[in-house]
DOMI-808201 format. One record per residue (C-alpha): residue number from 1; residue in one letter; chain; x, y, z. Coordinates in pm, 1 decimal. Example, Ala and Ser with C-alpha at 12.3 -4.5 7.8 and 13.67 -1.06 7.14 Angstrom:
% DOMI-808201
1,A,A,1230.0,-450.0,780.0 $
2,S,A,1367.0,-106.0,714.0 $
END
This chain:
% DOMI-808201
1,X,A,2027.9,1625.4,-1320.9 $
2,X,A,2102.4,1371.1,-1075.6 $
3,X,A,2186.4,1543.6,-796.6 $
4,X,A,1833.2,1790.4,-855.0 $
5,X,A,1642.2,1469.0,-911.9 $
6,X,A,1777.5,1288.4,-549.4 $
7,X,A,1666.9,1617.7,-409.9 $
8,X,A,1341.0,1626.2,-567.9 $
9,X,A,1286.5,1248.5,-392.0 $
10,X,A,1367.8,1388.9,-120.4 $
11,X,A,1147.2,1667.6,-40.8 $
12,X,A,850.1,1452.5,-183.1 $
13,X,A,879.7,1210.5,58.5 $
14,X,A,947.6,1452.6,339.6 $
15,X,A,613.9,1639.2,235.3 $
16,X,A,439.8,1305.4,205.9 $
17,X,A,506.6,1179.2,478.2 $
18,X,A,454.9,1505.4,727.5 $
19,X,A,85.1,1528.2,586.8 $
20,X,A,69.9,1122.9,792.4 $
21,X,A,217.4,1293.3,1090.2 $
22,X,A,-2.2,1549.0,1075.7 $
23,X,A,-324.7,1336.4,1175.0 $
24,X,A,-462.2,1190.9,1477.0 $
25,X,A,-423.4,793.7,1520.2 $
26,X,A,-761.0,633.7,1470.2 $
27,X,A,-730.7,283.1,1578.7 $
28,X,A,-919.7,31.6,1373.2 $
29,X,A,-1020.0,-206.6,1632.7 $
30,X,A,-1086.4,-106.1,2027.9 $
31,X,A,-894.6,-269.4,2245.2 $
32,X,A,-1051.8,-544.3,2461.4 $
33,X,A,-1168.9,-437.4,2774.0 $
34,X,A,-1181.0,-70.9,2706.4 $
35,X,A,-1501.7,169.5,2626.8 $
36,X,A,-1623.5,433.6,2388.0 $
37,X,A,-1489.0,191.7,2055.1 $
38,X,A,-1218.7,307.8,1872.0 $
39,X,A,-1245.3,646.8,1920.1 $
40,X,A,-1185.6,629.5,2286.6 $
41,X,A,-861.0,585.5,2249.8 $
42,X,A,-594.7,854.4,2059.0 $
43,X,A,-339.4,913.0,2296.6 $
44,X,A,-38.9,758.5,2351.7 $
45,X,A,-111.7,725.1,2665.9 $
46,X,A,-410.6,641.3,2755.5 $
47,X,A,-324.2,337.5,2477.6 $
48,X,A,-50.8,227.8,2703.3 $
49,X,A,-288.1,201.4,2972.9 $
50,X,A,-527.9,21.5,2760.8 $
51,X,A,-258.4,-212.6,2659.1 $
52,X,A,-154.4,-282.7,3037.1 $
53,X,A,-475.5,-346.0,3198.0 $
54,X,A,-511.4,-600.4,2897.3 $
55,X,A,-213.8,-756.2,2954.5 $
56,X,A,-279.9,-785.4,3329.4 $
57,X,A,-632.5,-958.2,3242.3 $
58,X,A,-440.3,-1168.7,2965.1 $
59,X,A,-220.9,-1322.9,3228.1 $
60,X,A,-468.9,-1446.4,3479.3 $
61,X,A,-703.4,-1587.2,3187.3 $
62,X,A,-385.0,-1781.0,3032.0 $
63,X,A,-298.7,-1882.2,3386.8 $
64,X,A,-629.9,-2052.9,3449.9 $
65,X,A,-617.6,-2178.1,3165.0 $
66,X,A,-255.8,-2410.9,3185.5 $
67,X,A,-418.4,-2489.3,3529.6 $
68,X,A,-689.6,-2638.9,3366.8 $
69,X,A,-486.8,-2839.4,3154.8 $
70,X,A,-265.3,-2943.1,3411.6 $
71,X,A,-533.3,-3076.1,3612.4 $
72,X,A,-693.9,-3239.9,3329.2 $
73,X,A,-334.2,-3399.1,3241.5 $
74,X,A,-285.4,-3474.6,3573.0 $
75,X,A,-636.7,-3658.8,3617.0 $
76,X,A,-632.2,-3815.7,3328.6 $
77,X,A,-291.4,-3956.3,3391.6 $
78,X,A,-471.5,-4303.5,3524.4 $
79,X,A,-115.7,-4379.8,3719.7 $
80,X,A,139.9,-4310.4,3468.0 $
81,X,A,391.8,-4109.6,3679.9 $
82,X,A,533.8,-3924.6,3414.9 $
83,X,A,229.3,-3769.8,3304.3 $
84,X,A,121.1,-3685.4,3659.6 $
85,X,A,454.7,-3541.0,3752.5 $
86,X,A,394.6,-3297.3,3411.5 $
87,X,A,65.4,-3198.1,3505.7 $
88,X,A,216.3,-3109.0,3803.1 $
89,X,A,473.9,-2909.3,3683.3 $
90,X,A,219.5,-2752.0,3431.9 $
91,X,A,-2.2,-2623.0,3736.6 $
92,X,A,331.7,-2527.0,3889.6 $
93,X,A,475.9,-2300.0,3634.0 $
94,X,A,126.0,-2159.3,3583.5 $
95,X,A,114.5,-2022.6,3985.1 $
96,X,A,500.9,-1923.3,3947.7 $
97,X,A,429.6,-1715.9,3656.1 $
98,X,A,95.5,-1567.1,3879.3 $
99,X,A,299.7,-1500.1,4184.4 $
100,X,A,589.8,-1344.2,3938.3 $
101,X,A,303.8,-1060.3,3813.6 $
102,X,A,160.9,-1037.4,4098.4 $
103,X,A,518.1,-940.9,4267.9 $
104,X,A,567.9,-706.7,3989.4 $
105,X,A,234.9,-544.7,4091.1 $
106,X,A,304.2,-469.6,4417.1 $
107,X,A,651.5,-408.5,4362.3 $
108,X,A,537.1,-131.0,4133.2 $
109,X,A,246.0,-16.8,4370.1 $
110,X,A,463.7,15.3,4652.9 $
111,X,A,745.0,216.4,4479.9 $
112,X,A,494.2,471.7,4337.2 $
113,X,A,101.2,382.9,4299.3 $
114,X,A,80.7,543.3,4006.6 $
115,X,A,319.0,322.9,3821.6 $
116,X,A,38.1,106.2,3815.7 $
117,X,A,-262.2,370.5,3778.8 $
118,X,A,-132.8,537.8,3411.1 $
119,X,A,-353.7,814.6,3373.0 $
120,X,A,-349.9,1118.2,3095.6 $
121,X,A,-314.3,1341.6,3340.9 $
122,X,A,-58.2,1202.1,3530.2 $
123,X,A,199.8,1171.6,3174.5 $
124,X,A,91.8,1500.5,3101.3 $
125,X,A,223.1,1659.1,3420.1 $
126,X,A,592.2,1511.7,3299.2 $
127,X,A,612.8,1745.6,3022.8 $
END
């Protein structure tokens, strides 16, 4: 009875669970910077791509953003060297982590352009 019943479990949760796999991914909310809504995107890789380019535009808004606030530390330090030599290193780190991606990028675009271009098309010729 056991054994029948563990079996039982089983198969229900194989059959469950292939009816999931059986549909197409419908994501809830679009990602930012991409068109159509949320039915533009239902392939893996076009998602990637979608995911990248955001990240890309993620990094250069955060950048300018902790060079803002270095600069405003480092204004509004009114002489105190410590807080002007943080600023500093604020605006620093924030260029070091541009010139980092940026490297990346053309690292990546000079190995193989379309490391950095993802395209349908160009996963689907892998298969």
């Amino acid at each position: 009875m056991k054994k029948s019943l563990l079996v039982l479990t089983i198969l229900m949760a194989v059959l469950f669970f292939s009816q999931n796999a059986l549909g197409v991914y419908e994501p809830l909310e679009p990602i930012p910077g991409t068109s159509g809504g949320t039915s533009a995107i239902k392939e893996f890789p076009a998602y990637v791509n979608a995911i990248y380019k955001f990240a890309m535009w993620s990094v250069g808004i955060s950048a300018l953003l902790m060079i803002s606030i270095g600069g405003f530390m480092y204004f509004t330090s009114a002489g105190n060297t410590s807080k002007a030599e943080s600023g500093k290193k604020v605006i620093a780190d924030a260029l070091y982590g541009l010139i980092a991606v940026l490297f990346a990028w053309i690292i990546l675009h000079t190995i193989n352009p379309d490391l950095v271009n993802i395209s349908v098309k160009s996963v689907e010729n892998l298969k």
